[in-house]
C-alpha positions in Angstrom: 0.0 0.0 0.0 2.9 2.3 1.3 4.9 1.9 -2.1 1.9 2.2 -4.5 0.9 5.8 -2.5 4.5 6.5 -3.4 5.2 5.7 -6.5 3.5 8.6 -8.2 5.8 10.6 -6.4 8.6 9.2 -6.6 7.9 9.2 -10.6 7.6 12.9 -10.3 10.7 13.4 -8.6 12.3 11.6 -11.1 11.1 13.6 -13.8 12.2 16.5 -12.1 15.4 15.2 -11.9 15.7 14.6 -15.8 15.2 17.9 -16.8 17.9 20.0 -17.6 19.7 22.6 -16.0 18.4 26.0 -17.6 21.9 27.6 -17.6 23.1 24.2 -18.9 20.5 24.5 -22.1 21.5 27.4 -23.0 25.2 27.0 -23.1 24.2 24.1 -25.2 22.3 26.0 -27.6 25.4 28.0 -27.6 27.4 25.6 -28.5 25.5 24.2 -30.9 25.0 26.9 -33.1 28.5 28.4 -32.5 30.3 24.9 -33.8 28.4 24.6 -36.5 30.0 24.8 -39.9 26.6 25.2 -41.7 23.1 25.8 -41.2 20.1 26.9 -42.6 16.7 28.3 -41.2 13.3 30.0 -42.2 11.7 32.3 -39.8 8.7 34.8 -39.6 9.8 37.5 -37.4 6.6 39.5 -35.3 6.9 42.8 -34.0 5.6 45.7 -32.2 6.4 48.9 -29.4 4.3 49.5 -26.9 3.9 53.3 -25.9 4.0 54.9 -22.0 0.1 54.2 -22.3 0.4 50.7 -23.5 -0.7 51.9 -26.3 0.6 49.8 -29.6 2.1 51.0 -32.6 4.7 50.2 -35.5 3.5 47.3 -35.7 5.1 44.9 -38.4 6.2 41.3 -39.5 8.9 40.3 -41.9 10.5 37.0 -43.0 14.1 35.5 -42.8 15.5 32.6 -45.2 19.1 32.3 -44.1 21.7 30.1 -44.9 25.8 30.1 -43.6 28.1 27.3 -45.0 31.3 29.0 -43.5 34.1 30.0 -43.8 32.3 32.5 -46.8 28.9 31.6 -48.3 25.4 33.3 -47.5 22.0 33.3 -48.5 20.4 35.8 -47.1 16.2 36.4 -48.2 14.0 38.9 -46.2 13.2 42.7 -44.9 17.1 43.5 -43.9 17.8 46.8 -41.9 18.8 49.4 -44.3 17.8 47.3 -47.3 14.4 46.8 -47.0 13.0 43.8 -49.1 16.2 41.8 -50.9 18.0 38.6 -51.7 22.2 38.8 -50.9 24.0 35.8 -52.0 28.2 35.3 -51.1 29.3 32.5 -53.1 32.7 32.4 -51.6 34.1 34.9 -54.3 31.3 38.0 -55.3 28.4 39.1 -53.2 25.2 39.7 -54.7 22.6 42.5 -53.3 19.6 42.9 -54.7 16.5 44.8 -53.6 13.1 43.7 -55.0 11.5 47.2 -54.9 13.9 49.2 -56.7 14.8 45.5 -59.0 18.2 46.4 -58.6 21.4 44.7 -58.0 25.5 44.8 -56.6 28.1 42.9 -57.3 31.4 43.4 -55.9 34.6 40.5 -54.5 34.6 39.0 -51.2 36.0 40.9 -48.9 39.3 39.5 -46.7 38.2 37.4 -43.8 40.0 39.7 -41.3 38.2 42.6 -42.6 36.7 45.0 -39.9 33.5 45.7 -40.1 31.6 49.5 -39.0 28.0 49.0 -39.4 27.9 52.9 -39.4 29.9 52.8 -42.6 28.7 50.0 -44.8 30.9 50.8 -47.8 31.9 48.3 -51.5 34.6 47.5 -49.5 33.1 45.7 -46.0 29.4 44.4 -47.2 30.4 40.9 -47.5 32.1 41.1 -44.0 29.1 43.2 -42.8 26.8 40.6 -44.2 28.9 38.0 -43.0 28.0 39.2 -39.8 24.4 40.0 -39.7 24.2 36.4 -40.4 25.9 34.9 -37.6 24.5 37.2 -35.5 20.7 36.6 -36.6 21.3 32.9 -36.4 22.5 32.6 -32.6 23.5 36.3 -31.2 26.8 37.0 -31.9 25.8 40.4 -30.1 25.5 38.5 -26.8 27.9 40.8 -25.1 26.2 39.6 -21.5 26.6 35.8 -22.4 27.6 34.4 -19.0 26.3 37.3 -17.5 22.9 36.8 -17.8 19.9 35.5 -15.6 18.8 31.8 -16.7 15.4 30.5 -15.5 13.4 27.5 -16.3 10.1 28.0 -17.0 8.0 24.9 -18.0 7.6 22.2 -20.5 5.8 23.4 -24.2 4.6 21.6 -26.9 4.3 23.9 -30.3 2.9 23.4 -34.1 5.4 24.0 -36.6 3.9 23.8 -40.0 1.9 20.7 -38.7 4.4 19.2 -36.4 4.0 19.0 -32.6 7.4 19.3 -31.4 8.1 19.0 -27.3 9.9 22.1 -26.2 12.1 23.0 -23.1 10.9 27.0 -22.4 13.5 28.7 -20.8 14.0 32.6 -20.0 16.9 34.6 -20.0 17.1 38.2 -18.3 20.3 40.0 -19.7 20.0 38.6 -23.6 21.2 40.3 -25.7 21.8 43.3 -23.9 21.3 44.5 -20.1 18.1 45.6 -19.9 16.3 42.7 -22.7 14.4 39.8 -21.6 14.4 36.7 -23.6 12.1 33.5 -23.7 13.6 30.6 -25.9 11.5 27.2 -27.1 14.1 24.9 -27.2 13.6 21.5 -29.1 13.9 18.5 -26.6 15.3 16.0 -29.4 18.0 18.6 -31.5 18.8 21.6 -29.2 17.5 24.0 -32.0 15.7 27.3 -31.5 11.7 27.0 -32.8 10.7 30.3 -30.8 12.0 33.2 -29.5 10.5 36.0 -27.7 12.3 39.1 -26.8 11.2 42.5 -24.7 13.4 45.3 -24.2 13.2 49.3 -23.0 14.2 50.9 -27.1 13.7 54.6 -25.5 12.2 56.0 -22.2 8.6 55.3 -21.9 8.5 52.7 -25.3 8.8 49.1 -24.6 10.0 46.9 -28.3 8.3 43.3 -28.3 9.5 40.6 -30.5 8.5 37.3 -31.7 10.6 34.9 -34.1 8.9 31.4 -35.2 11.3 29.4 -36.7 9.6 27.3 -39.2 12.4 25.2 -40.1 16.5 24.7 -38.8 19.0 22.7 -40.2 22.1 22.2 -38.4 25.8 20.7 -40.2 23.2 19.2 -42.9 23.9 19.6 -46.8 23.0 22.5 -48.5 21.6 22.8 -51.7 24.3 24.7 -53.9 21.3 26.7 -55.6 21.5 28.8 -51.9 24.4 30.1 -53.0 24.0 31.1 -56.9 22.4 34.4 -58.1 20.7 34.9 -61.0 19.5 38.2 -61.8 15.9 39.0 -62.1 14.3 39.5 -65.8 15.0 43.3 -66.2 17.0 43.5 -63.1 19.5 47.0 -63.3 23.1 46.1 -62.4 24.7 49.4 -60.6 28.3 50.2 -59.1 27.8 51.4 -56.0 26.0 50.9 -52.9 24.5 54.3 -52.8 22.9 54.0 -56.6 20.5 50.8 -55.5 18.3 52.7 -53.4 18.6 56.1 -56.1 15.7 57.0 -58.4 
């Protein structure tokens, strides 16, 4: 009688136990994405401020297709800062940038791997090295300047719909990611240690709160790539210009 009043919780310590340690998932995350000599994911990216009033505005939602077979290769498809709608390709010698709007595109070498790279001062020069770098950085934070730093909590078990697949998650949340004052929740995949959600809130400006939410529809991780990723082809009646400055000109 004793043992059968028991055994539910003993099976519940036990599950307890087998549950990883928050700080531990994270730095495996970490690691995972960091080692990785290629990977590949699609992602629908959700966001919105909130005003001193709660009060919502700029409200928008974009898409990412990126790709990274390293040490020099990107695909790159989806609203970019400063670029707006485009496709940027680095086949490992030329990068391609071309913005859908305006259906024009740049070509220009590869620049040196050591190249330094001022995102104040995108020039011909440094936009594969800039590039290069959003990409990393999208994929797993290469602006986590807190990493190590930050406040790891476990949250609860999740299960989520990816495109018609229940997948079991681990949801942690980290206060401190990516920068001091940001609070990130992560959906981590119990089976690969992948990313499926993340949700981020931060203080942009006194008073205006930024809320984000990325869905990550699909992740590949040290899997082959298709070569096609990495080939550009210009757009019927696509305008090839010189400079930087002349794709976003009239």
């Amino acid at each position: 009688m004793h043992a059968l009043i028991l055994a539910p919780v003993l099976f519940q310590c036990a599950v307890a136990q087998a549950q990883p340690n928050a700080t531990e998932l994270v730095r495996k995350i970490r690691d995972n994405y960091f080692s990785a000599g290629s990977f590949h994911f699609v992602a629908t990216v959700e966001l919105r401020e909130l005003g001193p009033n709660g009060n919502e505005f700029n409200k928008h939602s974009t898409y990412l297709d990126l790709a990274i077979e390293l040490p020099n290769k990107v695909h790159l498809e989806g609203d970019v800062a400063g670029f707006g709608p485009s496709v940027t390709v680095v086949d490992g010698e030329n990068i391609f940038l071309y913005l859908k709007q305006q259906n024009k595109y740049f070509e220009a070498r590869v620049a040196p791997p050591d190249t330094e790279v001022d995102e104040r001062n995108i020039t011909e020069k440094n936009i594969s090295a800039y590039i290069m770098h959003v990409g990393r950085s999208v994929a797993l934070g290469l602006q986590d300047t807190t990493a190590g730093q930050e406040q790891v909590t476990s949250l609860r078990e999740d299960r989520l719909d990816v495109d018609g697949r229940s997948i079991d998650c681990w949801v942690v949340q980290i206060k401190g990611r990516p920068w001091k004052d940001a609070v990130s929740t992560w959906w981590i995949d119990r089976k690969r240690y992948v990313l499926i959600r993340e949700d981020m809130v931060s203080v942009t400006q006194p008073g205006v709160e930024s809320r984000s939410s990325t869905f990550f529809k699909s992740v590949s991780i040290n899997e082959p790539l298709s070569d096609a990723l990495f080939r550009f082809t210009p757009p019927q009646g696509a305008i090839k210009v010189s400079k930087l400055a002349d794709l976003n000109s009239q």
